[in-house]
N, C-alpha and C positions, 0 to 999 in steps of 0.2 A: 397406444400413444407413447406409454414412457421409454419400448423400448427403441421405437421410429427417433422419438429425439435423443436417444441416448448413442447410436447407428451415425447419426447425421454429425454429433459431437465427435467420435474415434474416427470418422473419415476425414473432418478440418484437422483435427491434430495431427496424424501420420502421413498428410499428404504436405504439410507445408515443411521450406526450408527454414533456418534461422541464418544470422548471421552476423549481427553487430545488437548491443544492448547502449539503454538508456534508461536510468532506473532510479528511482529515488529508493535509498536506505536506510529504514526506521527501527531502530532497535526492539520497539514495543509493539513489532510486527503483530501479536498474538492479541491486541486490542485494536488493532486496524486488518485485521486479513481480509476484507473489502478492498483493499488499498492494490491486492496483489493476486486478488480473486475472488470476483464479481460474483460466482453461486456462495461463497461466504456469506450474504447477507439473510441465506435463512435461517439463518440459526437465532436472527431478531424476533420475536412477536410482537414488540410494540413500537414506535416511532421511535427513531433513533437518530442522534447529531452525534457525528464523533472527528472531532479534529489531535492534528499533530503537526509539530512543529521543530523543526532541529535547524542547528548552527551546527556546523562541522568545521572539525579540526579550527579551534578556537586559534586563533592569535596569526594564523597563515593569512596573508589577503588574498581576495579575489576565492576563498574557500566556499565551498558548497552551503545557499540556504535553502532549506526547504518543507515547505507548508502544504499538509495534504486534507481535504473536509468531504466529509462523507453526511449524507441525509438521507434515510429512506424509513418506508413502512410499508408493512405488509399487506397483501392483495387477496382477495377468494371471489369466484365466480364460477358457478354452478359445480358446485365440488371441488375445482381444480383451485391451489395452493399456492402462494410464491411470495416475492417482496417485489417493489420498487423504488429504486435510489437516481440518487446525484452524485457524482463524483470529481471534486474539483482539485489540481494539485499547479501549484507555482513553484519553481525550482530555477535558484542560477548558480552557475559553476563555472564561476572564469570570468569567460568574454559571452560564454552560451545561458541564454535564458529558454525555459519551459513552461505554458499555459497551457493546460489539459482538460477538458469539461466532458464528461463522459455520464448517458444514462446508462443507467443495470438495472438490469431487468432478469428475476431467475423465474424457476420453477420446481417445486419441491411435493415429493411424495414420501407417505410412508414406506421403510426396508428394514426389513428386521424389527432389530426392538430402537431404530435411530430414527434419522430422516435425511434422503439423498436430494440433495439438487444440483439444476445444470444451470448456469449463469453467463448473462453476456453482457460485453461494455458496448456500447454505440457512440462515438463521441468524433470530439477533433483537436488536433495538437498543435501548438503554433509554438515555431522554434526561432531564436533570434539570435544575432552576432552583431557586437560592438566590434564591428569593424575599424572602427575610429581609434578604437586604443591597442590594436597590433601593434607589436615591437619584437623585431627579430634582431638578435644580437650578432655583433660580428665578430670575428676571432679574435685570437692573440696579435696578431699584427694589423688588425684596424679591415681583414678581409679574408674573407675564405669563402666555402661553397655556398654559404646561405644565397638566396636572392632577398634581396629587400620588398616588403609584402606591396608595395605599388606596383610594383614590376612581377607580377605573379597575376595571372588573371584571375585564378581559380579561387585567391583569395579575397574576399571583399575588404574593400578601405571605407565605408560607411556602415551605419548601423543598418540592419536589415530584416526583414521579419519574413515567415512565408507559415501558411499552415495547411495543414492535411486532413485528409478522414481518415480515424483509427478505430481499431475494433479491437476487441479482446473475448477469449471464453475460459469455462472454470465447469468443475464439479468439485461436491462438498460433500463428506455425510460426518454425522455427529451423533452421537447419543450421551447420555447424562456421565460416561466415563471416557471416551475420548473423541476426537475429531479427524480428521484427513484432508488432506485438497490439493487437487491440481489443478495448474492454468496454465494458458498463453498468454500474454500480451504483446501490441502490437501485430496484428495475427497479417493486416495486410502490408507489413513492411512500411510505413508509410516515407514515402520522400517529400522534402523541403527546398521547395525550389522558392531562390533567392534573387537570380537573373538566369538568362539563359544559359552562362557558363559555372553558376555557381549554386550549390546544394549540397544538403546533408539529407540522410536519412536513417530514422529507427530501427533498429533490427529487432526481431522476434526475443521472446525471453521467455522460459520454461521456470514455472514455482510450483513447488513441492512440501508442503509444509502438515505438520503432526502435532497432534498434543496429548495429554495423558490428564487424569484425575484420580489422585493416587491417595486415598481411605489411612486415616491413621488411626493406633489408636485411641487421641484424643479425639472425640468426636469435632471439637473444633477447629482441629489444623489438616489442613489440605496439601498435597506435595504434587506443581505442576509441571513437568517437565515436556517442554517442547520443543520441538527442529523448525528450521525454513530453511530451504536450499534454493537458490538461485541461481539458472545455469543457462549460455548459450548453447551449451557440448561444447563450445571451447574454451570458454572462460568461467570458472564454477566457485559460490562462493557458499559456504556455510557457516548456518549461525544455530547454535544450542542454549539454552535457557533452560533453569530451575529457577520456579518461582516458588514461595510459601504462603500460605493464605489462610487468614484467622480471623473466624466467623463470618466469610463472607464480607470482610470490611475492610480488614487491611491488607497489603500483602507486600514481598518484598523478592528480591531473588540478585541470582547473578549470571551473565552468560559470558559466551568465546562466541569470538566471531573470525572463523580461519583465517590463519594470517594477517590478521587487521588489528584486532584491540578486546578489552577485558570490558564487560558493559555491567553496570550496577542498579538496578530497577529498582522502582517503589511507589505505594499511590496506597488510593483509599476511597472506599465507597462511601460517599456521602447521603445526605439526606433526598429524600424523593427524587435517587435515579440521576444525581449526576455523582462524576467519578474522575478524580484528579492522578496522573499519575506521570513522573519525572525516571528517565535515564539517560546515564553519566556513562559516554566511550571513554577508555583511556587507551589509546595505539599501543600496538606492540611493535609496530616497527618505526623505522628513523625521525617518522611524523613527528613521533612521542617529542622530540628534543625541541621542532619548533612550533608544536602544537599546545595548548592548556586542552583538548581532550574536546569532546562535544555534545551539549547540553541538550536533551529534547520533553517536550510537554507535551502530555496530552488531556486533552478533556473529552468526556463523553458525558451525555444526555438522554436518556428513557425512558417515555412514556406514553401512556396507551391516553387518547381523546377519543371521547364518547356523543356522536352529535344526536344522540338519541335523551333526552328532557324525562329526567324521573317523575313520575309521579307516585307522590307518596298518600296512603289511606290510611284515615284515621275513625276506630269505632266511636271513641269519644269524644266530645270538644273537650273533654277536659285535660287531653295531652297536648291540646294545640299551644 
């Protein structure tokens, strides 16, 4: 069985094309990889909430927001292993807005001294355009080649909404020193049709993403250094991260993100399993002069419900 599902996985990836992306950008990618690879969720054991939140490029209008929540827990049925989640992301950028609702559903075995799984999104995407606030500007003498967006059929002058089915897959393996994963999303292209002359559509997008747990020696400080690559083969962006981590509780780090900006992380595990944690873009390119940079939070939540009712025995009444 694992290697029939694992055969059925390499035949959907090398058989499809890509061609355009639509992505939401979270710098604390390495506490949401659910977000960008659906077999990421087994590496949970117990009930898990994890949201994130970012404002980009502070101070620009009309700049990128976007809020992504992830829910799931883990599954077993006659032997066999896995998780199940929720996956919800709200994004607007401009004049374009994104609602996404996606289950994931994986399946995970033991390999080696880790554990691999293969993951998928099921879900639907609904895309929208404030058509009502196009404004195409006209040259230096009051006219040039623009057309004016009423006079364009293919552009909408209302607001408009359309949505699709989307899908996604992933494999994952992890053990107690590092992790790996790769995905698709968007696997069936999905298009947005808006009226009959007018539509957008998502293009496929390929994540690549790694991490490392690196032994000091203080027994209490941890050195985590990880990648995520985002790529359509034409358009490719990379991000690297060191993070540092002491006892398990706090942690802090700093990354590059190619061509883009300097990212500053930090957070903290708190008490019974929930975990707070903040990072700070600063652009490295011209953004930087009309941007203040972009703020993102994330919170997560952990833990295991038992609907199974203790019963406790006691030899003597007199410890009752």
């Amino acid at each position: 069985m694992k290697k029939s599902v694992l055969i059925v996985f390499l035949s959907v990836w090398f058989t499809t094309t890509i061609e355009a992306q639509f992505v939401s950008q979270f710098s604390q990618y390495m506490f949401s990889k659910e977000t960008y690879n659906p077999a990421a969720l087994s590496q949970y054991d117990m009930i898990t909430m994890n949201g994130i939140y970012k404002l980009q490029w502070v101070g620009i209008k009309n700049a990128p927001v976007d809020a992504a929540f992830h829910a799931s827990l883990p599954w077993s049925f006659q032997h066999q292993n896995g998780n199940v989640g929720l996956a919800l992301d709200n994004e607007s950028m401009g004049l374009l807005t994104k609602q996404e609702a996606a289950v994931q559903v994986t399946y995970k075995f033991s390999y080696g001294k880790g554990t691999f799984s293969i993951g998928l999104n099921l879900g639907a995407v609904k895309v929208g355009f404030n058509g009502d606030s196009v404004h195409i500007p006209t040259g230096m003498f009051g006219n040039d080649y623009h057309k004016a967006a009423s006079l364009d059929p293919l552009i909408p002058t209302t607001q408009v909404n359309g949505m699709a089915f989307n899908t996604g897959i992933g494999v994952f393996y992890f053990n107690p020193s590092f992790y790996v994963g790769a995905s698709m999303l968007n696997l069936t292209k999905p298009t947005i049709r808006w009226s009959s002359t007018q539509s957008t559509y998502i293009g496929s997008m390929y994540y690549f993403m790694g991490g490392y747990n690196i032994s000091t020696v203080n027994p209490l400080i941890k050195i985590k250094p990880s990648f995520f690559v985002k790529t359509n083969f034409i358009n490719t962006q990379e991000d690297i991260n060191l993070t540092v981590d002491y006892k398990n509780k706090f942690w802090g780090g700093m990354g590059y993100r190619w061509g883009d900006s300097f990212i500053v992380n930090g957070g903290v595990h708190l008490n019974n399993g929930l975990s707070v944690g903040y990072a700070f873009d600063l652009p490295t390119t011209a953004l930087g002069s009309a941007s203040f940079g972009s703020h993102e939070l994330m919170v997560s939540y952990h833990f295991k419900l038992s609907l199974i009712k203790k019963h406790n025995k006691y030899k003597s009444v007199r410890i009752l």
